[in-house]
KOLRO-892579 format. One line per 10 residues: their letters; for each residue x, y, z of C-alpha. Coordinates in pm, 1 decimal, decimal comma. Each point is the difference from the previous one (the first is absolute). Last residue first. Layout:
// residues N
a	X Y Z; ...
END
This chain:
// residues 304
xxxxxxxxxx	-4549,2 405,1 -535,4; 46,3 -54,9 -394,9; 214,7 -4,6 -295,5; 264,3 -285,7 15,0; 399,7 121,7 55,5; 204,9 -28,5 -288,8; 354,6 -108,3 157,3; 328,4 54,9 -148,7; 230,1 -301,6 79,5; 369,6 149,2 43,0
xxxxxxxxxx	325,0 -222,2 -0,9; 260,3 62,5 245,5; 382,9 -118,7 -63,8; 287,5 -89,8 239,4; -89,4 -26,5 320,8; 308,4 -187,2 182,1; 157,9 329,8 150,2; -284,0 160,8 146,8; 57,2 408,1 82,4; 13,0 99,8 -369,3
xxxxxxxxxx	-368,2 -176,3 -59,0; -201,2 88,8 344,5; 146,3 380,4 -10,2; -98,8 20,8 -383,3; -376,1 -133,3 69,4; -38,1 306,0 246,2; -261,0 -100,9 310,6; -291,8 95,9 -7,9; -115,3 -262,2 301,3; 201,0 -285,7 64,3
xxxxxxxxxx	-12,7 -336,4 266,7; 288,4 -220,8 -68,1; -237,0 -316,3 -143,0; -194,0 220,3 -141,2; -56,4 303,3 -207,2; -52,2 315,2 -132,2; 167,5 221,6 -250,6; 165,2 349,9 -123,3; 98,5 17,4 -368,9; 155,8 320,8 -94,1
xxxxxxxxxx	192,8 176,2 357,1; 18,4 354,5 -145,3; -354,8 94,3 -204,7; -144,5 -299,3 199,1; -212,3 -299,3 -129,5; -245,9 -159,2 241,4; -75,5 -359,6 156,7; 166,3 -242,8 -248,8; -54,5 -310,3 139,1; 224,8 -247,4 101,8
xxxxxxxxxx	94,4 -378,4 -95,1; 342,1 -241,4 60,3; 79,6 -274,1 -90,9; 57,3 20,6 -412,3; 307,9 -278,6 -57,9; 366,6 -103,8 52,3; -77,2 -91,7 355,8; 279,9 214,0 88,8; 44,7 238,8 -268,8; -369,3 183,6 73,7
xxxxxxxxxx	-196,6 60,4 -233,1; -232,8 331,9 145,3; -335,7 8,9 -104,8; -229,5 308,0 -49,8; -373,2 61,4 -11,4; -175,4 268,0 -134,0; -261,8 212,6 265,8; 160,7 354,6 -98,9; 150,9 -33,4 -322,6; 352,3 -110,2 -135,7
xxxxxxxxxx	164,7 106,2 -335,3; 265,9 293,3 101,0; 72,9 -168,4 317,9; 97,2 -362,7 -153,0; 135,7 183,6 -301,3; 294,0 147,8 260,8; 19,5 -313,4 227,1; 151,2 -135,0 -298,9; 220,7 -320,1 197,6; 85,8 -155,8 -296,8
xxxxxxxxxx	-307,6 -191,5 -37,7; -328,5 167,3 -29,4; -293,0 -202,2 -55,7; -326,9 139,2 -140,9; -341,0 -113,0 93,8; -353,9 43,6 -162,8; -332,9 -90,3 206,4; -135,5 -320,0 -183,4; -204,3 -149,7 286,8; 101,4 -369,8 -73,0
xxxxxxxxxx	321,4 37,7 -117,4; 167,7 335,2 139,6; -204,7 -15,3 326,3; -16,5 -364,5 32,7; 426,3 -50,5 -107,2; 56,1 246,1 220,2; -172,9 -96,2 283,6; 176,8 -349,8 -30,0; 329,5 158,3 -14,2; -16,6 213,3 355,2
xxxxxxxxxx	-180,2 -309,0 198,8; -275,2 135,0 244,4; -371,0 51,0 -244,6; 142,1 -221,1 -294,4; 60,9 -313,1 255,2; -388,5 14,4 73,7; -151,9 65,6 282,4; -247,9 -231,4 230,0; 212,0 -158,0 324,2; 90,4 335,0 170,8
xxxxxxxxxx	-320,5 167,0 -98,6; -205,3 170,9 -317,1; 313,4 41,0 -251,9; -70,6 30,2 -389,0; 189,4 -39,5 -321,2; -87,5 -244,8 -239,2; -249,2 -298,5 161,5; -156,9 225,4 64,7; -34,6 361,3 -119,0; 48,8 267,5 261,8
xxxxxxxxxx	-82,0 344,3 -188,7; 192,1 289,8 -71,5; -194,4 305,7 196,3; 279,7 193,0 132,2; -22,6 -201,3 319,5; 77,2 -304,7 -190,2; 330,4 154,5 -107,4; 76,4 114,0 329,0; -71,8 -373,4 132,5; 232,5 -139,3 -277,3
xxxxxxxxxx	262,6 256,1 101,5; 19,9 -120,2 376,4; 7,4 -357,0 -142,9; 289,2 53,0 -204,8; 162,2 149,0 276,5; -95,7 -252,7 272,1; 341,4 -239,7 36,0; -92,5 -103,5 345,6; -353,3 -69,5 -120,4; -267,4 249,1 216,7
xxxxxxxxxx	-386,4 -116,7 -110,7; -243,9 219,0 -88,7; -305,6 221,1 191,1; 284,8 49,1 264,4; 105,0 303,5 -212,7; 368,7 59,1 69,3; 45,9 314,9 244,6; 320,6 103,7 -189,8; -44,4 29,6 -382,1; -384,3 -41,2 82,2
xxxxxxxxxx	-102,7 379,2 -51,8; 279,7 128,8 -260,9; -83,8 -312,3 -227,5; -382,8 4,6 32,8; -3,8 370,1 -100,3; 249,5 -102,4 -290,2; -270,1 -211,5 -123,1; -268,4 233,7 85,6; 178,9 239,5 -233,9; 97,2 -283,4 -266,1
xxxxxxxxxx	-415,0 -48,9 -43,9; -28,2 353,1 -25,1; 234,2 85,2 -245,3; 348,3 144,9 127,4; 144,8 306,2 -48,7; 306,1 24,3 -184,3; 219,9 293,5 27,1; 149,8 82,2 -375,9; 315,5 108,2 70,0; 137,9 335,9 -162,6
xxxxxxxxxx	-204,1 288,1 230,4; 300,4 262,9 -48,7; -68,0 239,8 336,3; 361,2 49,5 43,5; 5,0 -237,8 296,2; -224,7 -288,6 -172,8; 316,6 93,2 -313,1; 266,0 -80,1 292,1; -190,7 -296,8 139,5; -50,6 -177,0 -312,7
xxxxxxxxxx	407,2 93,8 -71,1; 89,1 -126,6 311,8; -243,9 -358,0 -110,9; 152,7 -42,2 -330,0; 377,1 4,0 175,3; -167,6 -290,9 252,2; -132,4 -179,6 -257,2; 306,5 -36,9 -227,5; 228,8 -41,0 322,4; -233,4 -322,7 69,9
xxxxxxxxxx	46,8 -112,3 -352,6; 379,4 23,6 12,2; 60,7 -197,3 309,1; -256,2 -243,9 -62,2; 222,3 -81,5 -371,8; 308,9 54,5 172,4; -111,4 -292,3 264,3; -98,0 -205,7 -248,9; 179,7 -299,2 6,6; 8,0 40,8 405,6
xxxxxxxxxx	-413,0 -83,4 -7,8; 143,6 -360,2 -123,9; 263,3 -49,0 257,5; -188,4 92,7 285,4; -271,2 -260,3 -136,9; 260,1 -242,0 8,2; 162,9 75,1 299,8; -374,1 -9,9 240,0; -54,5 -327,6 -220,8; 324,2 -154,8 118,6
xxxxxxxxxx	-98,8 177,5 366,8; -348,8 -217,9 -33,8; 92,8 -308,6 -104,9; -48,7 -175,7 357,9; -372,7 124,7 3,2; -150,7 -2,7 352,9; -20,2 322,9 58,5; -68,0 82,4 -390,4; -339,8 -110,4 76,0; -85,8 270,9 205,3
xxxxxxxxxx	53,8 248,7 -277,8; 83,8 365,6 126,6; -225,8 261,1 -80,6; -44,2 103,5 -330,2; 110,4 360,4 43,9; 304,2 30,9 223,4; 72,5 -369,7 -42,3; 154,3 -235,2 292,9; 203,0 -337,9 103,5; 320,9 38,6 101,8
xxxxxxxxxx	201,4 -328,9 31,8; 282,8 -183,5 111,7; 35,4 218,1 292,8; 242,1 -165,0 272,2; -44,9 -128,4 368,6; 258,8 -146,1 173,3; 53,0 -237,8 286,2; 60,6 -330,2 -211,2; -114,8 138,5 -349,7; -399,9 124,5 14,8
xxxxxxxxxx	-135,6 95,5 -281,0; -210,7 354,3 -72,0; -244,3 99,8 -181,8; -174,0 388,0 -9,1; -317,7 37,8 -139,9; -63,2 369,6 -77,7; -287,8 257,8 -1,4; 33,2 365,6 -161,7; -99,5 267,0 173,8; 68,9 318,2 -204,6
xxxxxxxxxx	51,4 369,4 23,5; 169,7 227,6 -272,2; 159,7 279,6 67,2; 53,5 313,4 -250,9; 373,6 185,2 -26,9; 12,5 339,9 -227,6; 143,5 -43,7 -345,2; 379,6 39,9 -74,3; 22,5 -358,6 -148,6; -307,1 -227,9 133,0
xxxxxxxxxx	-33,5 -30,0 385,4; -130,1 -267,3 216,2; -82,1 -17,9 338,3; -117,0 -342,2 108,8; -243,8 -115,6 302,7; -38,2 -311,1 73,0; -187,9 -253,0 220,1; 112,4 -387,6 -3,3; -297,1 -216,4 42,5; 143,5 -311,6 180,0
xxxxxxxxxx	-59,8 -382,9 -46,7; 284,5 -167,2 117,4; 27,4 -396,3 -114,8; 279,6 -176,5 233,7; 136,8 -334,4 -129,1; 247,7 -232,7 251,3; -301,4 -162,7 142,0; -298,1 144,1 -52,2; -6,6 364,5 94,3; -267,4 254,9 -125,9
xxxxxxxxxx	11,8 337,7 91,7; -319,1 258,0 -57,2; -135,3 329,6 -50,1; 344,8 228,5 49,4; -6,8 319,2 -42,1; 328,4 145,7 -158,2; 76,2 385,1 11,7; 187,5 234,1 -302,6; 196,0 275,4 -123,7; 156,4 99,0 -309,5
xxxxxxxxxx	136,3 320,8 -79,6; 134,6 122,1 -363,5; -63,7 -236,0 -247,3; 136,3 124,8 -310,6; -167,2 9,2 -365,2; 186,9 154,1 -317,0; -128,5 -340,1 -175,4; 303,9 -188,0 -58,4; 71,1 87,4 349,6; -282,4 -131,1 105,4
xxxx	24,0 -294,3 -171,1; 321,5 -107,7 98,7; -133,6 18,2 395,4; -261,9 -202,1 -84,6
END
């Protein structure tokens, strides 16, 4: 990460943090810490003034047990996804972990250079805004993305105990916005009425795709390379974006575009790490193993 900064005029000025642990599990000479680690970053790109992010972010922590000593063999976490109980138990995971660091390294220049791109666009956005140049279209949604984004910005925290939590919920946070701007369940399809009646498509990042692009026809473009820069100029209030992450080497994870800013571009929603409005750019430059984002642009049904 530290490579990419600098690649991309970026510096991390102050970082502080507190660990609360939820659990410890010992059996036998393995130890399983579950702790949400809470953070707060100050970041700073070239001469610009400083802005601080704040995140909790939750972690499984395993460690073996060698005569008297304990060691780490293995941090278990994602900013945005959550991290993947599974993995705990998977023996492959670090070689995956390299792999996938490996991969998003390839294109390090290529993030590097599309994040700058956005960032000089945006100055010169806020410099014309300034002057009283009105150069950006500002998108306001349609009413079924409105109560969409409504949903978003109202259950982002205080989930809606009306449907089931899944320890990897984003795709299932942005399925229930969708539904609440008037896209109907279909079954067998898409649809989610309790913990033991959904369908794959309603939680699972790929599987909604493939239903929303397939069977409900909404357009989608992909954009590899790490073009954060088209991805803000062609996104609307109430679309949908997915992040590929390096890792899995597929689509996991889902948000919601929630509003588009003269400064910031794309700002989102979502689950499993809990965001409201928050700027698209600070999610992408500040992950190293996303490394592409493909848009599905949503026509949401006429009615109340």
């Amino acid at each position: 990460m530290i490579e990419l900064y600098d690649k991309m005029d970026k510096s991390l000025n102050d970082y502080q943090f507190t660990i609360n642990y939820n659990d410890i599990d010992i059996n036998n000479n393995k130890c399983i810490v579950d702790l949400n680690l809470d953070i707060t970053l100050t970041y700073q790109r070239g001469s610009d003034k400083e802005y601080t992010t704040n995140d909790t972010i939750k972690h499984y922590i395993i460690l073996n047990k060698h005569k008297s000593d304990w060691s780490i063999i293995k941090d278990v976490y994602n900013p945005l996804e959550g991290p993947d109980r599974k993995a705990v138990s998977d023996d492959n995971y670090n070689n995956k972990l390299y792999s996938g660091l490996k991969e998003a390294y390839k294109s390090i220049d290529k993030k590097a250079l599309s994040v700058k791109k956005w960032v000089k666009k945006s100055k010169k956005i806020s410099e014309n805004i300034q002057s009283n140049e009105d150069i950006r279209i500002q998108y306001e949604p349609t009413p079924g993305a409105y109560r969409a984004i409504q949903y978003a910005r109202r259950y982002y925290e205080n989930y809606n105990t009306k449907y089931p939590e899944f320890n990897n919920d984003c795709t299932n946070f942005v399925s229930q916005c969708l539904h609440a701007g008037n896209i109907p369940m279909s079954r067998p399809s898409w649809y989610c009425f309790n913990e033991d009646d959904y369908s794959t498509s309603w939680i699972r990042t790929v599987e909604l795709y493939d239903y929303l692009t397939d069977d409900k026809g909404f357009s989608s473009r992909s954009y590899d390379g790490y073009n954060v820069t088209e991805i803000n100029d062609d996104t609307r209030p109430g679309d949908v974006i997915q992040f590929y992450n390096a890792l899995k080497s597929r689509y996991a994870h889902t948000v919601i575009a929630s509003k588009i800013d003269s400064e910031d571009g794309v700002l989102y929603c979502g689950h499993t790490s809990n965001r409201k409005d928050k700027p698209l750019i600070d999610a992408f430059d500040s992950t190293w193993y996303y490394t592409q984002l493909r848009l599905i642009e949503i026509e949401y049904p006429d009615g109340m």
